[in-house]
C-alpha positions in Angstrom: 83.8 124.0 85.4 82.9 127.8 84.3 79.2 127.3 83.4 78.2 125.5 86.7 77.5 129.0 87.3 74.4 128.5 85.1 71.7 130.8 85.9 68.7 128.1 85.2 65.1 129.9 85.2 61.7 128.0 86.2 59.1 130.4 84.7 55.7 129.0 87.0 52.4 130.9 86.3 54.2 134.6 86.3 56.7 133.3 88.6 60.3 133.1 88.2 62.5 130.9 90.3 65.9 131.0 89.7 68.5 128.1 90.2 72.1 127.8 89.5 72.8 124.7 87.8 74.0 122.6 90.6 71.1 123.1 92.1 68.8 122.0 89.2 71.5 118.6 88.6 70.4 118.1 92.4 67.1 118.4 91.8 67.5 116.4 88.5 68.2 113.0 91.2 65.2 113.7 93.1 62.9 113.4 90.3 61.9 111.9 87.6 64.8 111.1 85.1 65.4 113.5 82.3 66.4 112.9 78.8 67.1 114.2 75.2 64.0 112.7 73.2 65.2 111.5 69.8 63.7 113.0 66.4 61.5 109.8 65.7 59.8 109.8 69.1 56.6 110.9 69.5 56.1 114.5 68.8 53.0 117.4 68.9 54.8 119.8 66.2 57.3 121.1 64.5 57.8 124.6 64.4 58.8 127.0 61.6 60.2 130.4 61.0 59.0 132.1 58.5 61.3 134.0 55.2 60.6 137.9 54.9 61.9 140.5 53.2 64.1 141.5 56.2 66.2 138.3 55.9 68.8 137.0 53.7 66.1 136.0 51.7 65.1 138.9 50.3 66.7 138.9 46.7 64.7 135.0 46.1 61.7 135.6 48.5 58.9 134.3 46.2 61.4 131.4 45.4 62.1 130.4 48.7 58.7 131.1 49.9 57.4 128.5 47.4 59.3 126.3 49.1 58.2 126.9 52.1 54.4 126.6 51.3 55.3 122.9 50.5 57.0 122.1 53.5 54.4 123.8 55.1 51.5 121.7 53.5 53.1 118.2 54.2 54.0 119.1 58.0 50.3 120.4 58.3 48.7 118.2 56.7 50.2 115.4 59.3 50.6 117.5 62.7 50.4 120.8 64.3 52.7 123.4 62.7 53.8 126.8 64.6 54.8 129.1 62.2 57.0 131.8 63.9 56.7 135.2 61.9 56.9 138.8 62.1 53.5 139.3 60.5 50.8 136.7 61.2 48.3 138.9 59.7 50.2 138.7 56.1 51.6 135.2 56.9 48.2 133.9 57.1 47.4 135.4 54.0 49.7 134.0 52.0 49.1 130.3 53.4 44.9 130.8 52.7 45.7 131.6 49.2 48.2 129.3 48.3 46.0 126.1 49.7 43.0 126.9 47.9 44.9 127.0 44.2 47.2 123.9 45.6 46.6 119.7 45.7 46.9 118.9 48.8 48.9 116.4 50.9 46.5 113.3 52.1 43.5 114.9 50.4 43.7 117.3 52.9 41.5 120.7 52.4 43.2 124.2 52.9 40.5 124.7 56.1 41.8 121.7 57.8 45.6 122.8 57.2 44.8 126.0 58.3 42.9 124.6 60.9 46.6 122.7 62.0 48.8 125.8 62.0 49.2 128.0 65.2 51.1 131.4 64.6 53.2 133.8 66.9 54.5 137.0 66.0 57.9 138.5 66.6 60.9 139.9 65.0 63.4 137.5 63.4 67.1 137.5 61.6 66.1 134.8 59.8 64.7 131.3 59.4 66.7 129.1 60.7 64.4 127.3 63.4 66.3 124.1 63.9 69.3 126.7 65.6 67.4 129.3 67.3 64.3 126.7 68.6 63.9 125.0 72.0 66.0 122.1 72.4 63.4 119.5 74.6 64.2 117.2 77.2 61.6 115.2 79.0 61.1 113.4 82.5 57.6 111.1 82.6 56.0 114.1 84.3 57.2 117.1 82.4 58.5 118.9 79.6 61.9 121.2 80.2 62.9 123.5 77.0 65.9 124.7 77.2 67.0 128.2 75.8 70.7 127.9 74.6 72.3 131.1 73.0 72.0 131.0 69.1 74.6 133.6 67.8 74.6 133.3 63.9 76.9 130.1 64.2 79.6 131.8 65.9 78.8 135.4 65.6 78.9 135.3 61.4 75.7 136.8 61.1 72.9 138.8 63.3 71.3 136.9 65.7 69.9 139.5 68.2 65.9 139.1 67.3 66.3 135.2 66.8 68.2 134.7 70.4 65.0 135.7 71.7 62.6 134.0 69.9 62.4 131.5 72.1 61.8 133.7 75.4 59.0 135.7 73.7 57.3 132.0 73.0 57.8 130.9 76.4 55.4 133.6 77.3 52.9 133.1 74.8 50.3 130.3 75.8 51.3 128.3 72.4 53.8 125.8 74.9 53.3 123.3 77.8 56.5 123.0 80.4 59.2 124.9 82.3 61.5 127.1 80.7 65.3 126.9 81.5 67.6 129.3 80.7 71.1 128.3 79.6 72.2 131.4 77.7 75.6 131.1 78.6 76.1 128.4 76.3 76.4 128.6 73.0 74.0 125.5 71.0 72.8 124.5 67.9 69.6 122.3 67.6 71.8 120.9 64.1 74.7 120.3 65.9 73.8 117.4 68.1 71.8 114.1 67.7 70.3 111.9 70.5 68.7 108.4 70.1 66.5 109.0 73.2 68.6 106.3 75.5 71.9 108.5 76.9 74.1 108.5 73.6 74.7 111.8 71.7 76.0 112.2 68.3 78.1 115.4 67.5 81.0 117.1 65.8 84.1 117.9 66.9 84.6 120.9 64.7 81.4 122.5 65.4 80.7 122.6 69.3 84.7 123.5 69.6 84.6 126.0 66.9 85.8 129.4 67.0 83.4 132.4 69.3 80.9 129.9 70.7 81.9 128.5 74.1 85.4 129.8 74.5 87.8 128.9 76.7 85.7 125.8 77.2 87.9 122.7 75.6 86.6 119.6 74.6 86.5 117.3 77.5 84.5 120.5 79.4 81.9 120.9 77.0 81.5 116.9 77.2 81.1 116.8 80.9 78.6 119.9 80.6 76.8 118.4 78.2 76.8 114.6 79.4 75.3 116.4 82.7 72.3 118.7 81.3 71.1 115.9 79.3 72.2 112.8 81.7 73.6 111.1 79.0 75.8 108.3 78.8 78.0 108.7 76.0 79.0 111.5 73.1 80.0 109.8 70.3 82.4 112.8 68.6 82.9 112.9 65.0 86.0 114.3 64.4 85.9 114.3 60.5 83.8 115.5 58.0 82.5 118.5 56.5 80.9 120.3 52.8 81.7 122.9 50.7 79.5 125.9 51.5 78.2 125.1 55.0 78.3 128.0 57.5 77.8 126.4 60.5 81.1 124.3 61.2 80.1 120.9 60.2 76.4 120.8 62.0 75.9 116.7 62.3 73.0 117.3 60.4 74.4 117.8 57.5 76.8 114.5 57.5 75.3 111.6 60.0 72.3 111.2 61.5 71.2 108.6 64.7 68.1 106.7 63.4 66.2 103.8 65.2 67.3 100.3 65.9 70.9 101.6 66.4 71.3 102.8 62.7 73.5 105.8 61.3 72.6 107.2 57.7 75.4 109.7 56.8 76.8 110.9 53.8 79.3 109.0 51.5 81.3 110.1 48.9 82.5 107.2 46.4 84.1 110.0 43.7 87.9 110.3 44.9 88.1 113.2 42.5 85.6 114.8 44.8 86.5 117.8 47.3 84.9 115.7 49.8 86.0 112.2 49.2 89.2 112.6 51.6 87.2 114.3 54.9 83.8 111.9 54.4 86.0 108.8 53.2 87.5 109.3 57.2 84.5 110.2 59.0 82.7 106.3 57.7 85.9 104.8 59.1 85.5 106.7 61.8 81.6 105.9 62.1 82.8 102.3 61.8 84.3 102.2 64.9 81.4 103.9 67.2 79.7 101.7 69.2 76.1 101.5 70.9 75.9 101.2 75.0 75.7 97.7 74.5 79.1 97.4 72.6 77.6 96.4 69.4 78.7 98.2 66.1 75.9 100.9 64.2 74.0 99.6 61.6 75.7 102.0 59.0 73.3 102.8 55.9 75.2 105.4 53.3 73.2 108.1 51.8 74.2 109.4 48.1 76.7 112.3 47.9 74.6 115.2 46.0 76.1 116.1 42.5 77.9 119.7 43.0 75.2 122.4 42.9 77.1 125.9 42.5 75.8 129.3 43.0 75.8 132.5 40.6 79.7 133.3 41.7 80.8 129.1 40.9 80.6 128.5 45.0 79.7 125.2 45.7 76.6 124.9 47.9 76.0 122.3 50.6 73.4 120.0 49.1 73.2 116.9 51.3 70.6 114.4 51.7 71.7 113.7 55.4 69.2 117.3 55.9 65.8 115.2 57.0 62.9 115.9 58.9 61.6 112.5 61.1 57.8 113.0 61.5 55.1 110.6 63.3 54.5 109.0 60.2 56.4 110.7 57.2 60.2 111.4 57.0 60.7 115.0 54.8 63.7 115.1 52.9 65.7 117.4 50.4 65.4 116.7 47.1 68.0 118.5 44.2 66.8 117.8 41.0 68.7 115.0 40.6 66.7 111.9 40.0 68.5 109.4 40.5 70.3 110.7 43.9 67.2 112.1 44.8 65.5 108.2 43.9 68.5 106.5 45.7 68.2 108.9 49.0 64.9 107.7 49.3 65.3 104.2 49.4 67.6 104.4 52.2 65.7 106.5 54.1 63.3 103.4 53.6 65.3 101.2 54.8 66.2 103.5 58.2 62.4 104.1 58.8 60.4 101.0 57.0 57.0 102.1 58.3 57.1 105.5 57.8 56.2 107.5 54.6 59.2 109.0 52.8 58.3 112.3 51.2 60.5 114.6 48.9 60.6 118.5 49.1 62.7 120.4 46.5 64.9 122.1 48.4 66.9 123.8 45.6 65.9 127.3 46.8 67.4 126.4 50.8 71.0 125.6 49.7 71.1 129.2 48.4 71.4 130.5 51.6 73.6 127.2 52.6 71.2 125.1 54.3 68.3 122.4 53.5 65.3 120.6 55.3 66.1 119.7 58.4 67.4 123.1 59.2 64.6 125.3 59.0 62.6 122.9 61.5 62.2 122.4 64.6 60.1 119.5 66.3 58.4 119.6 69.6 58.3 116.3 72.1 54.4 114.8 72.6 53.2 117.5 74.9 54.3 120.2 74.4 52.8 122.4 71.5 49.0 123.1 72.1 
């Protein structure tokens, strides 16, 4: 396969040793296992990237910036948040100002937020952190982020400052554990799913789409994968997909892996719907996936979104499937749309009983076609100071 040819980087106290990736696979047996955490195992962050008047954002950047603020408020006000921007000194600013005028999450005061945030400088694209961020895996002894090439979701839009993101933290003293380099691979934080125990949950459209990993075919980017994260099975979703999404059907958007062997993922009951034909065969598909035991997924439906459009009449990808699993909160997209927004939430209930569910308006996101889940990123217990 083309990409054993790897070049893997350790990066030890200034020191760069550099492995091809059979070598690191061999090393991989003589140590401790390594894994993909999933989102609902213990974490020490979750990072974000900040909106500025460089990006996409610039023609609703008080609007989305207000949004923002109150996903930054309910992250920090429950764990460390790493805000990634290219001006810490006016970031920091604007964060100071808007806690003291704000009510705060958990009765928390704007010192102790701001107490909670760490900040790095650097140039960005734009803001989406779950795409560009470290992808974690995790042996009992160590932590091994993993740098995968972000190219604007197959080279639709810049990407040259966030592909380095990344690289630029790895030297910063914000991050515990090894840095390896697998920049020859194109990889999406929103594209793939892992339930912590070997099986991965992806699309078929997006990780074979068009300018990402070309010529690799389907069965080559499942054995690469399989190997890097030692997992046991992929589970491909071969349909699926919404109006407005730029990123070739990210799983994020349309199923996600919870705990106890549970899938929440969108459903569309409206057969006059755009949708209803592509999502109505992605649950039958779902239907048929099976745990490593054998045993079906318990299968929880989320709301379809009512059709939000944009100033031209373009549908915009609203989906509720677009969480954020914390320690003790899930953060999910709301849309202005009560009773969706009501009936999202109880599901989410029901897929994380002991942890609090807690809406964020994320109206201003889908205008640049994305949601909650993908400007985050969390970090594995460990691994943010």
């Amino acid at each position: 396969m083309g990409l054993i040819a790897n070049i893997i980087h350790q990066e030890d106290e200034g020191k760069t040793l550099r492995l091809n990736a059979t070598e690191f696979f061999d090393t991989q047996k003589k140590s401790k296992i390594v894994y993909l955490p999933s989102e609902w195992a213990l974490q020490s962050g979750v990072q974000l990237t900040w909106p500025h008047e460089d990006t996409d954002w610039a023609y609703m950047l008080d609007e989305v910036k207000d949004c923002y603020r109150h996903l930054a408020e309910e992250i920090a006000a429950r764990e460390t948040l790493l805000i990634v921007t290219p001006s810490v000194e006016d970031t920091k600013a604007e964060l100071a100002t808007w806690f003291q005028a704000d009510k705060l999450p958990l009765g928390k005061t704007a010192e102790e937020l701001m107490q909670n945030i760490r900040f790095f400088e650097c140039p960005t694209n734009d803001t989406w952190a779950r795409d560009h961020g470290f992808i974690t895996l995790k042996t009992e002894e160590e932590a091994q982020l993993v740098d995968f090439r972000f190219n604007g979701w197959g080279q639709k839009f810049a990407a040259n400052y966030d592909n380095q993101i990344c690289r630029k933290l790895m030297n910063s003293s914000l991050l515990n554990g090894r840095y390896l380099n697998s920049l020859d691979f194109v990889l999406e934080g929103g594209s793939i799913e892992s339930d912590g125990c070997g099986t991965l949950l992806t699309t078929t459209e997006c990780l074979t789409a068009p300018n990402r990993n070309e010529p690799m075919d389907k069965e080559e980017i499942d054995g690469y994968l399989t190997k890097l994260f030692n997992l046991k099975q992929i589970l491909w979703l071969d349909y699926g997909s919404l109006a407005g999404d730029d990123t070739d059907s990210h799983v994020d958007t349309l199923a996600r892996l919870c705990p106890d062997d549970t899938i929440t993922y969108v459903q569309c009951l409206d057969n006059e719907d755009e949708h209803y034909g592509q999502l109505h065969l992605m649950e039958e598909q779902l239907k048929t996936f099976r745990t490593l035991e054998g045993k079906p997924y318990r299968l929880l439906p989320l709301p379809m979104a009512s059709a939000v459009y944009d100033e031209d009449g373009l549908r915009l990808p609203a989906t509720y499937a677009n969480f954020l699993i914390m320690n003790q909160a899930v953060l999910y997209p709301t849309y202005n749309q009560p009773e969706n927004d009501a009936k999202a939430k109880d599901v989410l209930q029901q897929a994380f009983p002991s942890r609090e569910i807690v809406g964020v308006d994320c109206r201003a996101l889908i205008k640049q076609h994305g949601s909650l889940h993908c400007v985050t990123m969390q970090f594995p217990v460990g691994v943010l100071k």
